[in-house]
N, C-alpha and C positions, 0 to 999 in steps of 0.2 A: 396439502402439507401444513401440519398445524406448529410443530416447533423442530429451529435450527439451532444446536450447538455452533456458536460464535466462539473459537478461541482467537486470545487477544480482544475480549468485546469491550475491554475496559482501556484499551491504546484507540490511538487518535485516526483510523480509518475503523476500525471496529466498532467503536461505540456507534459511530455514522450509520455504521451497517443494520448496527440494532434496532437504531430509530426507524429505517424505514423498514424494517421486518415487521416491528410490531404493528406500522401504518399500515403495511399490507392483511395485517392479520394472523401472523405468523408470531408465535411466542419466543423472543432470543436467548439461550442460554448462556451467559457469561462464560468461558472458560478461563483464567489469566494468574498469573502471576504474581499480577501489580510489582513484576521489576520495572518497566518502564508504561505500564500503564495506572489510572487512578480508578476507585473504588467508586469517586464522584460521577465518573462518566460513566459509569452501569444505572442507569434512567428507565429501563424498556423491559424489564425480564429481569430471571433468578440470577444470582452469581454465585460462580462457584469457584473458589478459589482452590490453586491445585498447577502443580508443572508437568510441563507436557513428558519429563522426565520420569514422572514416577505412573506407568502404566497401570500399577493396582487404582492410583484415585481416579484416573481416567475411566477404569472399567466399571467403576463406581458412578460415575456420573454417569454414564450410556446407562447403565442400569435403572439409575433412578429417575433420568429423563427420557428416557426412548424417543432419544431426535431422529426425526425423520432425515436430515441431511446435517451434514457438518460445512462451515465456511472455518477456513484456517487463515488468520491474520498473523497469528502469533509467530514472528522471528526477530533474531537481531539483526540490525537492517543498517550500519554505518560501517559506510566501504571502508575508510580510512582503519578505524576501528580492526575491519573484517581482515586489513594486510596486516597488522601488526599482531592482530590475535586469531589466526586461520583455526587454531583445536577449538580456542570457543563457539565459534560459530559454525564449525564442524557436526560440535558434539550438542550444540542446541538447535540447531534448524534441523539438521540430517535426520539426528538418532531421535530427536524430540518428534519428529514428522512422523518417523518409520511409526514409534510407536503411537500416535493416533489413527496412523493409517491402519496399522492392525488391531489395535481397540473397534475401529468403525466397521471392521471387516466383521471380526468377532461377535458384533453386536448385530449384524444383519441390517446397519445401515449404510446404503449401495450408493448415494448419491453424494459428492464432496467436490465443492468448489474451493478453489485453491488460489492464495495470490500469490503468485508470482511477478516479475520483475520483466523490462527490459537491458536489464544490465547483465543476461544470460549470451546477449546478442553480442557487447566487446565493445569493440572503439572500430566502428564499420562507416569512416567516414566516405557522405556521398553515395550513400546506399540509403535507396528506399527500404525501412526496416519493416516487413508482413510478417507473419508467421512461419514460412518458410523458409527466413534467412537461415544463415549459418550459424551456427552458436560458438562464442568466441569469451566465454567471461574473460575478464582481466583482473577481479578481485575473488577474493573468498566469498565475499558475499553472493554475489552472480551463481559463481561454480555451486556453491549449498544447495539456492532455489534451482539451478540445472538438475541436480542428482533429485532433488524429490520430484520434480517432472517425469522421470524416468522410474522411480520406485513408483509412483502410480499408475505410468504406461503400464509395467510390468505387473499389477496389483488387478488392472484392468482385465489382460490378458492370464491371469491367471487364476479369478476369483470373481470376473462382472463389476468390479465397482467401477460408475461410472465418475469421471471427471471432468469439468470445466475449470480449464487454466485460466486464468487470466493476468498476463504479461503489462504491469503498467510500467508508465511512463513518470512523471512528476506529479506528485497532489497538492494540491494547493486548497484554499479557501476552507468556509466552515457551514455548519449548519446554520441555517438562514434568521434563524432565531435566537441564535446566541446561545441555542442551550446547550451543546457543546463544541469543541472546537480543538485546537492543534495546541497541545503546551506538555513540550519534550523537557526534562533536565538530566542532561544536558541539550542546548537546543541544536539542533543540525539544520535546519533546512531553510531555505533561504527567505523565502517570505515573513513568517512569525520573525525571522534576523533583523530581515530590514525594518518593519516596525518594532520591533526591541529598539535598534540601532536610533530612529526616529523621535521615539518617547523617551531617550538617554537613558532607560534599563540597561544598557551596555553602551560598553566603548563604541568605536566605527564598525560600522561593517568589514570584512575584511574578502577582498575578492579573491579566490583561489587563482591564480591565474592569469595572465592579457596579454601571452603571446600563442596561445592556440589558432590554429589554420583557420580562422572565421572575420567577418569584416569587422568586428571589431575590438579582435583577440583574446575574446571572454566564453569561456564553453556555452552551449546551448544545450536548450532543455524544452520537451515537446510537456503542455501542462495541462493537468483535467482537474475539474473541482472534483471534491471529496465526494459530494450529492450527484455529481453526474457518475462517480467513480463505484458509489455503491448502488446506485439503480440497475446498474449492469449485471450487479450479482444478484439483484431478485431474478431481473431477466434469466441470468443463467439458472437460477434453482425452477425455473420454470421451465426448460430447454430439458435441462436432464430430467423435470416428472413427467415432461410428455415421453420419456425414452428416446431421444433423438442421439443419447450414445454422448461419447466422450470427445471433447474438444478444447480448441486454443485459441483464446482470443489476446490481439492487443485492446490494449486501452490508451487512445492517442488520440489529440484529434488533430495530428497530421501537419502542424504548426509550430515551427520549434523556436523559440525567444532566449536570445545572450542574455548573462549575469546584468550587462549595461542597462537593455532592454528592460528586462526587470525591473531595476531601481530608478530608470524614466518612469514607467507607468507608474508606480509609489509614488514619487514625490509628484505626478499628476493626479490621481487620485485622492491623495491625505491633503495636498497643496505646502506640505513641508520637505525640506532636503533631508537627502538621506546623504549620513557622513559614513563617508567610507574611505578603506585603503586598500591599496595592492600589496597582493601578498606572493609565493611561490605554487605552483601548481601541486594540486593533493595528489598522493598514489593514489592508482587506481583510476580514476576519472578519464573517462572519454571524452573528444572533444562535442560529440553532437550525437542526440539521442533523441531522434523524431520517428514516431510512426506514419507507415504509410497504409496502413490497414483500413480497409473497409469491411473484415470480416461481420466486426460487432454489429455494424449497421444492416448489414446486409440477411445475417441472420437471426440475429437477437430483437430486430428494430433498435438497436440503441441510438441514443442523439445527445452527446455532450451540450446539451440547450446554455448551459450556465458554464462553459469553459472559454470564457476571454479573460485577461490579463485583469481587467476594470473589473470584471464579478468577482472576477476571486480574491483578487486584493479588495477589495469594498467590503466584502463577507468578512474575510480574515480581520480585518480594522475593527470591525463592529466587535466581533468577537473577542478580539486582542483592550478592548474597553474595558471589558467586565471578568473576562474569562481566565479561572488559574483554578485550579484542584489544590488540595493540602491534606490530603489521603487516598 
């Protein structure tokens, strides 16, 4: 496999994906937007700017790159967001997917790994969540990544492209050298919050929540670094060139940590308080969203080696130092 079409390679798990493409030897093609990602994180490979929307630039790029696999990052990915605006995230993950998906078909390239979410699973509290589970979204966001899982069943069965799903959980931390990292505007996620909140870039942190069914009324979250998040997908573009067919993995490592927990390990790690406040619970939000999966381990070899609380916030800190884009 010498080059993969990376849409979204210029957002804050794509770019990650890039670096170790090109480590492995594998040339990354940018595919993006730059609605919510930066022109700075494309470091590893061509960029080609273009929306998943308009199929002619699409067909144009498979043309002019003849990628051996495509990896798909690119969606709008903020639950709250996703309830209050369900046509958006409808008409850009759904209809933006369908059409790569049949750009990739068109173009004679069979193999696509795909991210997908554990938020396709619901609010299944006290359920080991594998592969298996039941699929229960509770936001638009969830339901989007559901239906393109099914447009590539179907895609599978009716045309050979093969797919490796991959269902995550929370990402955290950066690349280990600061040379890129997580920096959303607007920021959503809770790590990059709490050291915002810490170096006074913003007000208090604000806790969605603290009367959820958990001991310490603050929702849980099961977390993987970014680096152990994308090792998984060279794994899998390697799974699907030996031909071993179409598959779903979680991406978890099986350990799920409260909003509290959280912002203990920060102010242990930095050695400074994080100020924060309670707030009302977000729509959408589940109370507890842990894998129990061994699939990835078991068939890919995968091993989240760098997914503790102290790696990822230590990574994220370093990064959060130096690290902003301004194109």
């Amino acid at each position: 496999m010498k080059t993969v079409l990376v849409t979204g390679g210029a957002g804050y798990i794509g770019s990650h994906a890039c670096k170790v493409l090109a480590r492995a030897g594998i040339t990354p093609v940018t595919f993006d937007n730059l609605a919510t990602g930066w022109q700075e994180a494309v470091k590893f490979g061509p960029f080609e700017q273009g929306d998943l929307l308009d199929r002619d630039r699409l067909d144009d790029v498979f043309a002019a790159h003849r990628p051996d696999a495509v990896m798909h990052f690119a969606a709008l990915s903020q639950v709250g967001e996703s309830m209050a605006q369900p046509g958006r995230y409808w008409r850009n993950n759904v209809t933006g997917s369908l059409n790569l998906i049949e750009a990739a078909v068109a173009a004679g390239c069979m193999d696509f790994v795909f991210s997908s979410t554990c938020a396709i699973y619901g609010d299944q509290d006290n359920v080991v969540l594998d592969e298996s589970c039941a699929q229960h979204p509770i936001n638009a966001y969830g339901k989007s990544k559901r239906a393109i899982e099914e447009i590539l069943e179907d895609f599978g069965a009716a045309h050979g492209l093969q797919s490796v799903i991959f269902r995550y959980f929370n990402v955290a931390g950066a690349d280990d050298a600061a040379e890129i990292g997580e920096f959303h505007q607007p920021e959503t996620h809770l790590v990059p919050l709490i050291l915002d909140a810490i170096d006074g870039r913003r007000g208090a942190l604000t806790v969605f929540g603290t009367d959820y069914d958990t001991p310490d009324g603050t929702c849980i979250r099961d977390y993987v670094h970014v680096m152990d998040l994308v090792e998984a997908h060279v794994l899998g573009l390697r799974w699907l060139g030996a031909g071993k067919g179409s598959r779903v993995f979680n991406l978890g490592t099986g350990h799920g940590f409260s909003v509290r927990e959280v912002i203990a390990a920060a102010e242990a790690v930095t050695g400074r308080e994080v100020p924060f406040a309670e707030g009302p619970r977000r729509a959408g939000d589940a109370t507890r969203l842990v894998s129990g999966s061994m699939r990835a381990g078991q068939d890919l070899g995968w091993t989240p080696g760098r997914s503790t609380l102290e790696q990822m916030i230590s990574d994220a800190a370093r990064w959060h130092k130096v690290g902003h884009y301004e194109s």
